[in-house]
C-alpha positions as CSV (number, residue, x, y, z in Angstrom):
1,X,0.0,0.0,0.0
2,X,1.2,3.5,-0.7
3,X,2.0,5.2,2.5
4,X,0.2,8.6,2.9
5,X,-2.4,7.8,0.3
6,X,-4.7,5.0,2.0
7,X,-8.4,5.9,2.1
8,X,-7.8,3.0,4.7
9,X,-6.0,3.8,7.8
10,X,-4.5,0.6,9.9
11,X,-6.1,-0.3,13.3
12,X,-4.8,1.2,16.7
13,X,-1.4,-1.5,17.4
14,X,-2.7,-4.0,19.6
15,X,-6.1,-2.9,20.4
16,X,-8.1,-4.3,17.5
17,X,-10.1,-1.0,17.5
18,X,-11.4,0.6,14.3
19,X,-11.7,4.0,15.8
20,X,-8.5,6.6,16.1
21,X,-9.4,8.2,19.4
22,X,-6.0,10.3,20.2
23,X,-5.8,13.5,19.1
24,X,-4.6,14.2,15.3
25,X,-1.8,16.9,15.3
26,X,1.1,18.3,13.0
27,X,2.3,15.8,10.9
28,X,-0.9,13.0,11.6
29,X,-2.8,15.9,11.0
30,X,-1.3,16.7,7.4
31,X,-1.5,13.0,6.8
32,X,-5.0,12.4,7.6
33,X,-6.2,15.6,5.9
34,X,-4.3,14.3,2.6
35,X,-6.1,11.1,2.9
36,X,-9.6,12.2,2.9
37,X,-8.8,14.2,-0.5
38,X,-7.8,10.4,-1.8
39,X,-10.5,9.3,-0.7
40,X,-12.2,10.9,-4.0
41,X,-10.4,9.4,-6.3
42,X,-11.6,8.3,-9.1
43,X,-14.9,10.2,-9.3
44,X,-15.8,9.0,-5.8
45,X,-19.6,10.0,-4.6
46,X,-20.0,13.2,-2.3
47,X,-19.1,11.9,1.3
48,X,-20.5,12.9,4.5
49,X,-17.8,13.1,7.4
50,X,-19.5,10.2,9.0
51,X,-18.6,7.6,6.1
52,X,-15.0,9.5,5.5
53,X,-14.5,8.1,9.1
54,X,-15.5,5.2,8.1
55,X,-13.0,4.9,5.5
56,X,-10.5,6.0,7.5
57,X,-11.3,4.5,10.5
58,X,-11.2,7.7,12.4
59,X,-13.5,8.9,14.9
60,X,-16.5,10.9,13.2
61,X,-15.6,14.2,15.3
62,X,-12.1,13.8,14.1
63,X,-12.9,13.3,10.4
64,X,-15.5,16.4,11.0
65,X,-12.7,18.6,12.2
66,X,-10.1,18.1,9.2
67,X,-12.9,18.3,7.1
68,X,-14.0,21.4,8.3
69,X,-10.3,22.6,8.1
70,X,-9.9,21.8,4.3
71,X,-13.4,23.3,3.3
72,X,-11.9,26.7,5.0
73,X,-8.9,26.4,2.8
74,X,-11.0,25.5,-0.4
75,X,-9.9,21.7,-0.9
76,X,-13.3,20.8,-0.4
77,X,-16.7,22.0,-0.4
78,X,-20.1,21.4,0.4
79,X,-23.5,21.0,-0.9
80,X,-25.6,23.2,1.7
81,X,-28.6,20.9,1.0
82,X,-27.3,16.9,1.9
83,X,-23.4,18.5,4.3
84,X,-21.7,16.6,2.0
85,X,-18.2,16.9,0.9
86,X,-16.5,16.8,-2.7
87,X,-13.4,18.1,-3.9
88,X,-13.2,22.2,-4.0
89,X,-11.6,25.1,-6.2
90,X,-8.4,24.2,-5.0
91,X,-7.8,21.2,-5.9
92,X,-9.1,22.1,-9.8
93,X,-6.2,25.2,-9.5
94,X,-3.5,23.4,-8.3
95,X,-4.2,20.3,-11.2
96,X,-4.7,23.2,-13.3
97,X,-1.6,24.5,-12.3
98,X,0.4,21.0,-12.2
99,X,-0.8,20.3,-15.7
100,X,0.4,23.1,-17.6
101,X,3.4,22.9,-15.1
102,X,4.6,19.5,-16.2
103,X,3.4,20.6,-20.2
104,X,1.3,18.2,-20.7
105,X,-0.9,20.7,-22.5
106,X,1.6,20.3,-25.0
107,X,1.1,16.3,-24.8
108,X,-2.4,16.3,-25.8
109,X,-2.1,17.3,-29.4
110,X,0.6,14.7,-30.4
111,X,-1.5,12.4,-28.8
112,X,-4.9,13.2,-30.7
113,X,-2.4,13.1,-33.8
114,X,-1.5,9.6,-32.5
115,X,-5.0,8.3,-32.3
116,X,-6.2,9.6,-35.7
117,X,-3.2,7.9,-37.5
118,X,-3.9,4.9,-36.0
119,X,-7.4,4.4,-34.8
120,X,-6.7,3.5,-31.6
121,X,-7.3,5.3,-28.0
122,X,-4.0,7.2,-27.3
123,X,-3.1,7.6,-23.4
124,X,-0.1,9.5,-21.5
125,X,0.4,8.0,-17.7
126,X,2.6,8.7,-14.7
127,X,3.4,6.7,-11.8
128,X,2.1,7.2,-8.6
129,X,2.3,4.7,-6.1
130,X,0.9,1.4,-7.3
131,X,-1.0,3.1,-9.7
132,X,-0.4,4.4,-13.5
133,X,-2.2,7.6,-13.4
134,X,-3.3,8.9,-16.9
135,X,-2.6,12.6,-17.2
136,X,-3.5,13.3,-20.6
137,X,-5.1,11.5,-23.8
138,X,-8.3,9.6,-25.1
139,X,-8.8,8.6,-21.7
140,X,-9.3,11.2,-20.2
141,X,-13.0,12.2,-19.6
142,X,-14.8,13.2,-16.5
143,X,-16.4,10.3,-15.9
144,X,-13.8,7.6,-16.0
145,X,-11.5,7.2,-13.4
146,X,-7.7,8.0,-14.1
147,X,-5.8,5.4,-11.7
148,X,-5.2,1.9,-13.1
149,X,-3.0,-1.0,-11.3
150,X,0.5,-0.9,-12.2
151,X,0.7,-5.0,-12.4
152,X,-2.7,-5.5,-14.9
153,X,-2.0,-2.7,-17.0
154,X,0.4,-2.2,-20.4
155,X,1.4,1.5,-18.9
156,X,2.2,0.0,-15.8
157,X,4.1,-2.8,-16.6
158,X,6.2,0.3,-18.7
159,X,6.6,2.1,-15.5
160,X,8.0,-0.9,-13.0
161,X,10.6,-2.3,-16.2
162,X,11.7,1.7,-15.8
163,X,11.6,3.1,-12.1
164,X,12.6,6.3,-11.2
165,X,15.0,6.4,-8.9
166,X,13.0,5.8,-5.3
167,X,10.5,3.9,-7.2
168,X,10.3,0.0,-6.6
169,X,9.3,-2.6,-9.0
170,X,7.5,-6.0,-8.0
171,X,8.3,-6.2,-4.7
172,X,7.3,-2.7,-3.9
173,X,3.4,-3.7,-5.0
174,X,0.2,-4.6,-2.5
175,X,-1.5,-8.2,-3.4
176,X,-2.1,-8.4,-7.0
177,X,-5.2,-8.1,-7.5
178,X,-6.9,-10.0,-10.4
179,X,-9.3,-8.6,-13.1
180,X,-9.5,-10.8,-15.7
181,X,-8.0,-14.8,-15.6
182,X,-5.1,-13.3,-17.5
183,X,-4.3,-10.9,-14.9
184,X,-0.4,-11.8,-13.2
185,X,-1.3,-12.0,-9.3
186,X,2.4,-13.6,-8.9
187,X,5.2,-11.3,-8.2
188,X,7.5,-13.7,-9.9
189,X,5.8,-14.2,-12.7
190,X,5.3,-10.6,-12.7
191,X,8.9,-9.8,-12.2
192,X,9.4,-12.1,-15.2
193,X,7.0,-10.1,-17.4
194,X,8.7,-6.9,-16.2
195,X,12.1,-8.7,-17.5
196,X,10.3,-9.4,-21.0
197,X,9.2,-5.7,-21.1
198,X,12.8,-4.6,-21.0
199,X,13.9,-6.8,-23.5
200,X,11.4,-6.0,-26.3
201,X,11.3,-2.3,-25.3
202,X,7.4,-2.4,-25.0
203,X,4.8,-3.9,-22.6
204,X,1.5,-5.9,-24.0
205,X,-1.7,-6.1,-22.1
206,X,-3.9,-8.3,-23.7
207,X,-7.2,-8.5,-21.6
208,X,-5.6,-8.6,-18.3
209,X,-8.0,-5.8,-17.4
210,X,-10.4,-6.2,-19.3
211,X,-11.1,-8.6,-21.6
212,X,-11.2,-7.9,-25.4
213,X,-8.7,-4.8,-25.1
214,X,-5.4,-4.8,-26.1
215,X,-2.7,-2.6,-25.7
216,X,0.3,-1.6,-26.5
217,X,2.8,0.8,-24.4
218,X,6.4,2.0,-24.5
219,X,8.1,4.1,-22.3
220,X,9.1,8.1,-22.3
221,X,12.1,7.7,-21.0
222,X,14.9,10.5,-19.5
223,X,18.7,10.6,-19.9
224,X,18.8,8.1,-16.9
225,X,17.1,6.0,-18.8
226,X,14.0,5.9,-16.0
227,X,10.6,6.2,-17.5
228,X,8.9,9.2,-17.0
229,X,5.9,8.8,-18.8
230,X,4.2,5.6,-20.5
231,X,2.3,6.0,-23.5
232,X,-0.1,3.4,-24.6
233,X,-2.0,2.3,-27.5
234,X,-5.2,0.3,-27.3
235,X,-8.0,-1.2,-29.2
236,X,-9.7,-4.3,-30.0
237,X,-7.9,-7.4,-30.4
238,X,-9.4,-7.0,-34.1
239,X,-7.6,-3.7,-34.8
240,X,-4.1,-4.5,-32.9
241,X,-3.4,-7.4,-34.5
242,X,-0.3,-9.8,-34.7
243,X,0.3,-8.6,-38.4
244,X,-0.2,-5.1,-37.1
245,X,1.4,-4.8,-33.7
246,X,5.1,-3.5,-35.3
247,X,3.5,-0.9,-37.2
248,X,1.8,0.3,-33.6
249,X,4.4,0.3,-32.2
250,X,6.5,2.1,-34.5
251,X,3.7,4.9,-34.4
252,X,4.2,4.9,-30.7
253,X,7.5,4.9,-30.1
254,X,7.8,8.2,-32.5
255,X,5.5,10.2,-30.2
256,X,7.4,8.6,-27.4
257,X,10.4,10.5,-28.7
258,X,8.2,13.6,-29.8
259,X,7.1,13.9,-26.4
260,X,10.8,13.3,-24.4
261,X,11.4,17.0,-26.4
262,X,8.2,18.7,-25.4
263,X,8.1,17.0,-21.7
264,X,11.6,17.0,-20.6
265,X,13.6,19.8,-20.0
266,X,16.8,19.9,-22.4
267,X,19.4,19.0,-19.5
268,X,16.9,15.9,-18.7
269,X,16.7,14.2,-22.2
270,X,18.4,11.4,-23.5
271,X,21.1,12.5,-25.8
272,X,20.7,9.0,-28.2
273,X,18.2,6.9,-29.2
274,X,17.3,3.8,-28.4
């Protein structure tokens, strides 16, 4: 589990209890607050402090105070009708802010280009956690969550074959989960995949999400050779064919390289090619 970004919080250390009843201050308190905003991930439902307690396994006046605290500061608000919370201003400024930051305004563009040439869905992830988190692309709509498993997922098998430094592969993962029966839920055979990945330069999910998609993803990778970006390609098993997959990959691997120029800062690319 990522650290800092549970919407679960473990039980109190040998009490079994559900409830955190000590006071949350300074750094808990900076932590707990940070976990309620995960706990919308994902186009979560407006949540009344009672059930982000629950989540956290906080006590209710405890979960009451932080969110009061963020609705002051504009990281959440709330509907006057129901008291419940959602994501505020905020949070919308500072991903506003973050997005044109990091430039991937500039990704979006190469990426439509991408998915008219080919006909496939075009996406543009990041790492975060055990998550591939897509920032930009085909993807991308308000009602589809961004955040997909690292270990089921072409873009995530692209961003554990190559970590940033800090970042673990395998053995830094929760459970596996499984979505489909081709999911991995092994960490060795997972480890072996990752191993494969490197090798062909490209990862494959074929329906280990979901079944009848397949995809395609290579890396955008700096001059330390870490992957800072995935981008995918995917589409029915009909349209990425055997016969085909080269000529996907070919398409994607030159917006890979488009992108290390429009992503990266000049000091950060790599200075060959792969």
């Amino acid at each position: 589990m990522w650290q800092g970004r549970s919407c679960r919080a473990p039980l109190a250390p040998g009490r079994g209890r559900a409830v955190t009843q000590t006071p949350v201050a300074g750094a808990q308190a900076v932590r707990r607050a940070l976990d309620i905003l995960h706990c919308f991930h994902d186009n979560a439902p407006d949540l009344s402090a009672s059930e982000i307690a629950r989540r956290l396994r906080l006590s209710t006046s405890t979960a009451h105070r932080l969110a009061r605290t963020l609705l002051g500061a504009g990281f959440l608000e709330q509907d006057p009708r129901t008291a419940r919370y959602r994501l505020g201003p905020a949070v919308t400024e500072l991903g506003r802010l973050s997005y044109h930051q990091r430039g991937l305004h500039l990704a979006s563009p190469e990426l439509a280009d991408l998915a008219q040439r080919t006909g496939a869905t075009a996406d543009l992830a990041l790492r975060s956690g055990p998550y591939a988190v897509i920032v930009a692309g085909g993807s991308v709509t308000p009602k589809v969550g961004l955040r997909r498993p690292l270990h089921s997922t072409a873009l995530g098998k692209v961003l554990l074959a190559w970590p940033r430094p800090g970042e673990g592969g395998a053995e830094s993962l929760p459970p596996l989960r499984a979505f489909t029966d081709r999911t991995i839920v092994r960490p060795d055979l997972l480890t072996a995949e990752l191993a494969r990945v490197r090798d062909r330069e490209h990862a494959v999910n074929d329906g280990e999400s979901v079944q009848g998609v397949r995809t395609l993803a290579v890396p955008v990778l700096d001059r330390t050779d870490a992957a800072r970006f995935a981008l995918a390609v995917r589409g029915t098993p009909d349209l990425i064919t055997a016969e085909t997959t080269e000529w996907f990959l070919d398409q994607a691997r030159a917006c890979a390289r488009a992108l290390e120029v429009l992503l990266l800062p000049p000091a950060q690319r790599r200075t060959g090619t792969r």
